[in-house]
MARBAMI-661592 format. One record per residue: residue number from 1; residue in three letters; x, y, z of N, C-alpha, C, O in turn. Coordinates in Angstrom, 3 decimals, decimal comma. Layout:
(NUM; 'Ala'; (X; Y; Z); (X; Y; Z); (X; Y; Z); (X; Y; Z)) ...
***
This chain:
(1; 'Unk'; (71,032; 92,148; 100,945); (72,265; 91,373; 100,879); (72,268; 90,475; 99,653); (73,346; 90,159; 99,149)) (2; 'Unk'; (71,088; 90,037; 99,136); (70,832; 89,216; 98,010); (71,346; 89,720; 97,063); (72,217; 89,163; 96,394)) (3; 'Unk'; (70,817; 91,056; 96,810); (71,392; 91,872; 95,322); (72,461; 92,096; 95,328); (72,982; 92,157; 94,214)) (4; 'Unk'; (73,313; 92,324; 96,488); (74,924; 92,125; 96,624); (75,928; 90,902; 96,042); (76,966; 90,868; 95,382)) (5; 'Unk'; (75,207; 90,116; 96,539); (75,338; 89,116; 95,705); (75,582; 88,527; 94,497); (76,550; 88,015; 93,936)) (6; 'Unk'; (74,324; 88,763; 94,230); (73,867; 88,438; 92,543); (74,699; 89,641; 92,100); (75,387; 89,123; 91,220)) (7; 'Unk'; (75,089; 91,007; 92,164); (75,519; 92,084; 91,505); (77,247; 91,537; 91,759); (77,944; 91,657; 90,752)) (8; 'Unk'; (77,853; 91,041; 92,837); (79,208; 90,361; 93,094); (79,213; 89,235; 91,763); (79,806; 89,494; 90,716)) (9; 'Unk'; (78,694; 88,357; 91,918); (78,608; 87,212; 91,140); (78,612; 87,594; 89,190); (78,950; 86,966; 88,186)) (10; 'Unk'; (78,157; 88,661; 89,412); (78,316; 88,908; 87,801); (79,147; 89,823; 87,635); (79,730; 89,594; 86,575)) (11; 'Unk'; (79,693; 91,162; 88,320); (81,146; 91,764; 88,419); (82,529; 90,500; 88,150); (83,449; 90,490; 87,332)) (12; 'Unk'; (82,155; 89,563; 89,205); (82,754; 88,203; 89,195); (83,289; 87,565; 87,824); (84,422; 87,371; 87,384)) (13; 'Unk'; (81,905; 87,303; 87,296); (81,976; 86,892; 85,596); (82,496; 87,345; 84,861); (83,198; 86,814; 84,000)) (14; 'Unk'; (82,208; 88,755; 85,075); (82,937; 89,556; 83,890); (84,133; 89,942; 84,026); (84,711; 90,617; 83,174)) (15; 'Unk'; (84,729; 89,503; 85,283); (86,177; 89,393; 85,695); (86,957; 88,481; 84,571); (87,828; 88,667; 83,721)) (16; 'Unk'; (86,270; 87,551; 84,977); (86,498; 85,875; 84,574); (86,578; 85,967; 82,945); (87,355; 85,174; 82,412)) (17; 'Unk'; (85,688; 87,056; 81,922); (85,553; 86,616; 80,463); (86,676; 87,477; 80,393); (87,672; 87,061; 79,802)) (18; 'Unk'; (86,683; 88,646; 80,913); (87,645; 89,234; 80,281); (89,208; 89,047; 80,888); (90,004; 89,817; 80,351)) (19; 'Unk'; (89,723; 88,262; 81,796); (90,706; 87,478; 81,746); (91,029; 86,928; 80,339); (91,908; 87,144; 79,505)) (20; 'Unk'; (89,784; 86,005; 80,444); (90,245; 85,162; 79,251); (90,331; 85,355; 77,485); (90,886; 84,719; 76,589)) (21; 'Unk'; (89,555; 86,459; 77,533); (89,582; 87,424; 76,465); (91,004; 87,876; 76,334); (91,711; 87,526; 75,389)) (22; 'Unk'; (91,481; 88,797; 77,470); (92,672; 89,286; 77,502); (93,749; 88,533; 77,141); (94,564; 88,801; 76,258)) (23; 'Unk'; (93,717; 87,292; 78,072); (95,044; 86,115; 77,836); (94,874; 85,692; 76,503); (95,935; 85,407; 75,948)) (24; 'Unk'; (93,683; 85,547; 75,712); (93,841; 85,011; 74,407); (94,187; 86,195; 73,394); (94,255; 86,035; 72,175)) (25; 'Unk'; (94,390; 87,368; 74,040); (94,986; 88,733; 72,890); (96,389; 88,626; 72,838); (97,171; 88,822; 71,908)) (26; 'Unk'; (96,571; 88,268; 74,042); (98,309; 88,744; 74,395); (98,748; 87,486; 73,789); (99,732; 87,564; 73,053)) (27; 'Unk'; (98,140; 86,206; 73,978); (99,023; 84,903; 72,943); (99,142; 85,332; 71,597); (100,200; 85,325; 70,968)) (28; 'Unk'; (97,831; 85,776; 71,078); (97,419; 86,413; 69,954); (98,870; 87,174; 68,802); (99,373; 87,115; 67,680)) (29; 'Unk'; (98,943; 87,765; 69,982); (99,860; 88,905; 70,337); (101,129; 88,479; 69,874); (101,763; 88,952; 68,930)) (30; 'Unk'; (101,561; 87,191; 70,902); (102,622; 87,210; 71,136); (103,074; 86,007; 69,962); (104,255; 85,748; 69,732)) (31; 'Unk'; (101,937; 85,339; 69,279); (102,339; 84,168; 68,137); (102,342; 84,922; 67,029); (103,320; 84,663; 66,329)) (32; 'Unk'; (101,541; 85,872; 66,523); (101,018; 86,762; 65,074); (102,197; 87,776; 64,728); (102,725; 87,885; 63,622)) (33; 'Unk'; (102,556; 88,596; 66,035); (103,050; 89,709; 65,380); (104,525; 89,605; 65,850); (104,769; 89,273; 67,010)) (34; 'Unk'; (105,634; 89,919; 64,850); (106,708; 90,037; 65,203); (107,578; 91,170; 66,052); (107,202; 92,304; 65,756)) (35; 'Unk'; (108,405; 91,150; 66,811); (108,741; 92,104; 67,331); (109,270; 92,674; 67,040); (110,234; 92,058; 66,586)) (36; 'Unk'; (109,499; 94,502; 66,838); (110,049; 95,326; 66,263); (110,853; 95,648; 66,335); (111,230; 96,354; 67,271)) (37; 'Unk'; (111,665; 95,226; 65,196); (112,859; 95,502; 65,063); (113,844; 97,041; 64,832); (113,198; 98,006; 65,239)) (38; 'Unk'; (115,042; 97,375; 64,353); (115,232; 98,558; 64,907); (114,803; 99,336; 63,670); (114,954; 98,911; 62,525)) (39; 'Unk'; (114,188; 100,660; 64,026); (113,103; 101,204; 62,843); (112,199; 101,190; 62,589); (111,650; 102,150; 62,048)) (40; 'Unk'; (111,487; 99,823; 62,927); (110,278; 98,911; 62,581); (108,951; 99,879; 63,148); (108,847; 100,926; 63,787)) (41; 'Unk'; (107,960; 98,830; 62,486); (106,326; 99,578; 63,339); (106,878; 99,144; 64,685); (107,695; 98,256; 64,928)) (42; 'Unk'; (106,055; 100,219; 65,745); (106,082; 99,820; 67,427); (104,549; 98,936; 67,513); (104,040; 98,214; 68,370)) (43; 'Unk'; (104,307; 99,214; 66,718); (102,528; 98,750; 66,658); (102,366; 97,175; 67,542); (101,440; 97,126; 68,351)) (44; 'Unk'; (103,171; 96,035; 67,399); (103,260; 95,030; 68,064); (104,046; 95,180; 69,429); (103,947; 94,200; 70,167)) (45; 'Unk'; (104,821; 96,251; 69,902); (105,035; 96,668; 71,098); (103,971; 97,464; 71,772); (103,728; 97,737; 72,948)) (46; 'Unk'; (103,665; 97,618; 71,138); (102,340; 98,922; 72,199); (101,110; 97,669; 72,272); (100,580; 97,526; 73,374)) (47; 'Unk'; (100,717; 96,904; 71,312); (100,029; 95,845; 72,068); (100,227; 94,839; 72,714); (99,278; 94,354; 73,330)) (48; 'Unk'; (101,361; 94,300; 72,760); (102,246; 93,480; 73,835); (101,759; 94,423; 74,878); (100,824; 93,993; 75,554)) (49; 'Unk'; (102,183; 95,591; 75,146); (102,380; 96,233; 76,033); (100,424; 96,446; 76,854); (99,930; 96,252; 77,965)) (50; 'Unk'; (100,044; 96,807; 75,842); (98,347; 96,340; 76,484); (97,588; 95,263; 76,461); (96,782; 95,233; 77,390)) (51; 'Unk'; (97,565; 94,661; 75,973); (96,930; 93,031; 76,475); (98,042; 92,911; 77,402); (97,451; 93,034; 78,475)) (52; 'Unk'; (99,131; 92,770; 77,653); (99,589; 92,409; 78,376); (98,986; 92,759; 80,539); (98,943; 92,056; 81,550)) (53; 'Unk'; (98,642; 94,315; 80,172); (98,462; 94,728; 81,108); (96,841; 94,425; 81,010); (96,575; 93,948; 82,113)) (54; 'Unk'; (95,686; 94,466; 80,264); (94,750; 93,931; 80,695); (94,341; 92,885; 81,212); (93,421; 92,678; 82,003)) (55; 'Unk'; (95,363; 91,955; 80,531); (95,089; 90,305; 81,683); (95,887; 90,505; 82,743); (95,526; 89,860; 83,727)) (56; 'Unk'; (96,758; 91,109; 82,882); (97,604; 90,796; 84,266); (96,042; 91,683; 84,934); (95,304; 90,851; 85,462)) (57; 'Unk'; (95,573; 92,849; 84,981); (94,700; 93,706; 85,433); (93,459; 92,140; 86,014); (93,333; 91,533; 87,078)) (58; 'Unk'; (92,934; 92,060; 84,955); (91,576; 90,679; 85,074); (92,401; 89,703; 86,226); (92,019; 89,524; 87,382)) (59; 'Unk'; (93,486; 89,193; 85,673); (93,859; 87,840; 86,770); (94,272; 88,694; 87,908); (93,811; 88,363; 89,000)) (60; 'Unk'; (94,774; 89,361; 87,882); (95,254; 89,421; 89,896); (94,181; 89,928; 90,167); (93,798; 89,711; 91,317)) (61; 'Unk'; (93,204; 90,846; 89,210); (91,765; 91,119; 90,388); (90,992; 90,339; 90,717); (90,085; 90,676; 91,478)) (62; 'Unk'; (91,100; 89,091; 90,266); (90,984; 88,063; 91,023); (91,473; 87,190; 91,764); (90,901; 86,373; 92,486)) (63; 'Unk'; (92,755; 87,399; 91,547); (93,579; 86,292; 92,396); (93,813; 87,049; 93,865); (94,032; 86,350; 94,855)) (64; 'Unk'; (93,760; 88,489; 93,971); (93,216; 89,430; 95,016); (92,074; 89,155; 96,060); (91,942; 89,057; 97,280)) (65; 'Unk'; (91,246; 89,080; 94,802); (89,773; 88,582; 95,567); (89,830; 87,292; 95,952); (89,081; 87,013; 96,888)) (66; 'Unk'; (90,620; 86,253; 95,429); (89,815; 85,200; 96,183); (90,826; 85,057; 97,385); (90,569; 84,388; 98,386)) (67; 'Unk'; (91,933; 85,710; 97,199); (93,023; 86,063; 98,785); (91,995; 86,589; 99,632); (91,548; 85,815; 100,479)) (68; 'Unk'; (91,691; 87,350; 99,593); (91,121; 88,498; 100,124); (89,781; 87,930; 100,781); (89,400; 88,374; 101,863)) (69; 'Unk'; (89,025; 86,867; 100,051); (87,576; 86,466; 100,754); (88,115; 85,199; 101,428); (87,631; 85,114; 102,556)) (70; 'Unk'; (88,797; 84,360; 101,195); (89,130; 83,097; 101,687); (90,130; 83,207; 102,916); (90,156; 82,663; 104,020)) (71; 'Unk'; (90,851; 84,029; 102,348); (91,900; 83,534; 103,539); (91,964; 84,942; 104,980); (92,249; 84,783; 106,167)) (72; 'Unk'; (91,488; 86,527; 104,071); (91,279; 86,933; 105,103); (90,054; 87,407; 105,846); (90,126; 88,159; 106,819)) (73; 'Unk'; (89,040; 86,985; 105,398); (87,258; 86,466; 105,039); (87,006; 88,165; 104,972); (85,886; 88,402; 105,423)) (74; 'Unk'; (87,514; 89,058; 104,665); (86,851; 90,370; 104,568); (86,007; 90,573; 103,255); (86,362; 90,571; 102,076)) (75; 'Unk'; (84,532; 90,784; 103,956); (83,732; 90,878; 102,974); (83,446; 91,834; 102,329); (83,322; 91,782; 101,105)) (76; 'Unk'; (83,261; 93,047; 103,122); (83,260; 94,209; 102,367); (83,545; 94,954; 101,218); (84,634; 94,623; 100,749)) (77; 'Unk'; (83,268; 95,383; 100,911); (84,106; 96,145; 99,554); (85,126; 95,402; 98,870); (85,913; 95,921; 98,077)) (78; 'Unk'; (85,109; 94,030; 99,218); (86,096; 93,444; 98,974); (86,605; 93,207; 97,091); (87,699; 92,740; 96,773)) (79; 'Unk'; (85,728; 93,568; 96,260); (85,490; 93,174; 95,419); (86,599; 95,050; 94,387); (87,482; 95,114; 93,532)) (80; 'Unk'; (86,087; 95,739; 94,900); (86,245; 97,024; 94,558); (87,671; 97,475; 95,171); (87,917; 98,636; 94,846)) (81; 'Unk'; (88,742; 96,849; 96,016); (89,756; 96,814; 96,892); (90,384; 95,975; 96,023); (91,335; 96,440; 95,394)) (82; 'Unk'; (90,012; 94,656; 95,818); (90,798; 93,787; 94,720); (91,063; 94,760; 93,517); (92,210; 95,149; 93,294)) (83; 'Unk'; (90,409; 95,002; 93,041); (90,019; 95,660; 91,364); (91,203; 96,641; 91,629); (92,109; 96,479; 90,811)) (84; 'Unk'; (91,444; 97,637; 92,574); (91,990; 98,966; 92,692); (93,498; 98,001; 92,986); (94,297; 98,443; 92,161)) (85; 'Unk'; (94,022; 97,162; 93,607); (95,136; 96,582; 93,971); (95,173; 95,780; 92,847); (96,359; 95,730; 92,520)) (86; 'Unk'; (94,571; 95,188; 92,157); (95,040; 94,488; 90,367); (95,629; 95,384; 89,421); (96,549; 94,995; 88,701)) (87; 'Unk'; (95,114; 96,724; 89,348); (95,396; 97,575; 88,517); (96,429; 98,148; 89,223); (97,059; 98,800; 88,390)) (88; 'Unk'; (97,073; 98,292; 90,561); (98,033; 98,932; 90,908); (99,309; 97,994; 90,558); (100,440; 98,431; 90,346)) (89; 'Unk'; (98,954; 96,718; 90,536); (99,837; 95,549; 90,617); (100,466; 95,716; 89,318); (101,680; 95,667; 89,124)) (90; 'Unk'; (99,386; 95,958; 88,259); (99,248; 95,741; 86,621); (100,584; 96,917; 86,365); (101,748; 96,856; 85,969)) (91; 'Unk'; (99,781; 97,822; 86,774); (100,616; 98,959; 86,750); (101,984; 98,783; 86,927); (102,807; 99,197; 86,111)) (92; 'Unk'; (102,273; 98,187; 87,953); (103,897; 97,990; 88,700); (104,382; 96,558; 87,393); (105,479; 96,576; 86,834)) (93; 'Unk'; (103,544; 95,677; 87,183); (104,179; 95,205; 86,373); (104,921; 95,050; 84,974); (105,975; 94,500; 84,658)) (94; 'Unk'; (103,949; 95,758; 84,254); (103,954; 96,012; 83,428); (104,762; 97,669; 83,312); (104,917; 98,065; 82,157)) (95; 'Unk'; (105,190; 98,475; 84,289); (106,142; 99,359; 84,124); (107,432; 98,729; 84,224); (108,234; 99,053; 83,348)) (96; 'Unk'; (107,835; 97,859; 85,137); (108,863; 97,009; 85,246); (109,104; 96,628; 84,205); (110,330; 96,736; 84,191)) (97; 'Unk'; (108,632; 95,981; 82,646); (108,844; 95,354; 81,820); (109,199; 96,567; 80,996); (110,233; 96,723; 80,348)) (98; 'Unk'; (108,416; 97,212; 81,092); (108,655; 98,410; 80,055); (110,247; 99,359; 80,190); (110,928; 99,733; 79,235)) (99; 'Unk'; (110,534; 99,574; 81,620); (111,612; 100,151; 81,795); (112,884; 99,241; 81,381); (113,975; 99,759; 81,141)) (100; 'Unk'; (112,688; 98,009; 81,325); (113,277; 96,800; 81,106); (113,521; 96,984; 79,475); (114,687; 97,268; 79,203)) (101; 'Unk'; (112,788; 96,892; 78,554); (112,690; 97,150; 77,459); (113,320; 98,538; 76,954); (113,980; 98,806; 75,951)) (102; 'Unk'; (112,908; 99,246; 77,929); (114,136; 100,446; 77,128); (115,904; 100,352; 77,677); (116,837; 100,981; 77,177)) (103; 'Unk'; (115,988; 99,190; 79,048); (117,469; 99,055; 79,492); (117,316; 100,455; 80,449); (118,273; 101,223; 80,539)) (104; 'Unk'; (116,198; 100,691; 81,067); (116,986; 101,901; 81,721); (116,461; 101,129; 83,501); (116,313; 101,917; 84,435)) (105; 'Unk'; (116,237; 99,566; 83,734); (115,572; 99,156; 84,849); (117,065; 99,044; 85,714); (118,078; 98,521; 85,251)) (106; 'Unk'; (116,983; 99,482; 86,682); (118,206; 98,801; 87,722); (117,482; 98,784; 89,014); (116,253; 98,727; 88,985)) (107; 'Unk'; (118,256; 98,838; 90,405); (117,595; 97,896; 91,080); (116,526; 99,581; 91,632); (115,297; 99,537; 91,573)) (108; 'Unk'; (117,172; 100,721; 92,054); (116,965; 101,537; 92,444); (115,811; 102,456; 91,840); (115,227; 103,263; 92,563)) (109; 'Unk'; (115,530; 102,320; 90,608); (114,280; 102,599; 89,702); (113,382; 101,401; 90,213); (112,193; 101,572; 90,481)) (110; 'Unk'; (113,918; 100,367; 90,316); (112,645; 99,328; 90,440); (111,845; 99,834; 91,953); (110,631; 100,034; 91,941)) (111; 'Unk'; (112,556; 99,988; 93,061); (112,457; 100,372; 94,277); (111,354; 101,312; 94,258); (110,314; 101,317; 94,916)) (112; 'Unk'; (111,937; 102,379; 93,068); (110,794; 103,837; 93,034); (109,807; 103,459; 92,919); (108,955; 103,807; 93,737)) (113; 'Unk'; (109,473; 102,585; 91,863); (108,295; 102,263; 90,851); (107,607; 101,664; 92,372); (106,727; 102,397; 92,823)) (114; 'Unk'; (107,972; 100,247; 93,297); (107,577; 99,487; 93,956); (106,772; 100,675; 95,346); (105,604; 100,662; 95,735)) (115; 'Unk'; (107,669; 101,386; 95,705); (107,110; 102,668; 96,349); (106,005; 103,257; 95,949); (105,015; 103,243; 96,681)) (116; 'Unk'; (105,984; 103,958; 94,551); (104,643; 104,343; 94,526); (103,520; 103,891; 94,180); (102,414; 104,433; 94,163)) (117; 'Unk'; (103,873; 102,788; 93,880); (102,764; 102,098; 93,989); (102,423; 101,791; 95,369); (101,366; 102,365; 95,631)) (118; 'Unk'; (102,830; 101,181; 96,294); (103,152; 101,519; 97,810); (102,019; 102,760; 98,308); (100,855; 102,671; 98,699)) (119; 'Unk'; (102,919; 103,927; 98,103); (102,235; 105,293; 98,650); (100,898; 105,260; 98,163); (99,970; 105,537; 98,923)) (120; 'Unk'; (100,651; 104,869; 96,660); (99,173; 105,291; 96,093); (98,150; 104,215; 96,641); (96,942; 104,376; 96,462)) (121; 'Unk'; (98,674; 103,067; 97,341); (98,015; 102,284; 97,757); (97,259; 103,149; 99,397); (96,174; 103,584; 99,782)) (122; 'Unk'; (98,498; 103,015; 99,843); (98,394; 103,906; 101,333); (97,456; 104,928; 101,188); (96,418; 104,833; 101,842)) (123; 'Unk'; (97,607; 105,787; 100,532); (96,438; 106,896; 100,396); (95,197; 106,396; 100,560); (94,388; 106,528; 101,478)) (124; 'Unk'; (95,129; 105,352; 98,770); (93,166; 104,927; 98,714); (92,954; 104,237; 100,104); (92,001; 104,566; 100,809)) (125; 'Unk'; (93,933; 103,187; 100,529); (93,102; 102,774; 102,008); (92,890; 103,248; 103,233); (92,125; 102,825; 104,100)) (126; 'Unk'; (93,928; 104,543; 103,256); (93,187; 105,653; 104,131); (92,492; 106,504; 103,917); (92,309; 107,134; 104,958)) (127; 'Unk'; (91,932; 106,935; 103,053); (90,810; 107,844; 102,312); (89,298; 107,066; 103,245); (88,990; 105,874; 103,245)) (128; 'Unk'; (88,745; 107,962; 103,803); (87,592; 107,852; 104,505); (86,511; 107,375; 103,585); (86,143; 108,125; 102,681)) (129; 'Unk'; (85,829; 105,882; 103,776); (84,934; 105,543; 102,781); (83,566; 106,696; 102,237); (83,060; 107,483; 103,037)) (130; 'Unk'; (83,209; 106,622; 101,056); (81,761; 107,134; 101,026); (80,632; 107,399; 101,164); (80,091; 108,207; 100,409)) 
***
């Protein structure tokens, strides 16, 4: 149970740097490069578009986890359940913005997007552990 631990606690950390790694790309990001205009490089959209999704990815897999150990004390796998629901989250968010950006978001696309993320959730937590 010890090495669980100590192996949690530094998964943990490296949650934690690369949050903050991430959040300092996307400011990076979002003070340095201008946004592309019509014609322009996409080059400052496609990294908006990823830092963006790596910190949202880092912060809710933690803001997951500490839901997840505190308030509904499940210990288990709890760490590897966060991670898979950050990146589903990331996912949903950061498609939302994107469909947004091309003008093609209304309420009924948003619905889809919110669904499968939904369904793909449903699957991994019924999938029989290893």
């Amino acid at each position: 149970m010890r090495l669980a631990k100590s192996v949690c606690r530094v998964y943990l950390t490296a949650l934690v740097v690369a949050a903050c790694v991430s959040w300092s790309a996307f400011c990076l990001v979002l003070s340095k490069l201008d946004p592309p205009l019509e014609g322009a490089s996409k080059l400052g959209l496609v990294l908006f578009f990823i830092s963006l999704f790596f910190a949202l990815v880092a912060s809710l897999s933690l803001l997951v986890y500490s839901v997840r150990k505190y308030v509904t004390l499940q210990k288990e796998n709890a760490l590897n359940i966060s991670i898979r629901q950050g990146i589903l989250l990331s996912i949903l968010a950061t498609s939302i913005l994107f469909f947004q950006h091309l003008r093609i978001l209304n309420w009924w696309s948003g619905i889809l997007l919110i669904s499968t993320i939904i369904l793909i959730e449903f699957y991994f937590s019924s999938a029989p552990p290893e």
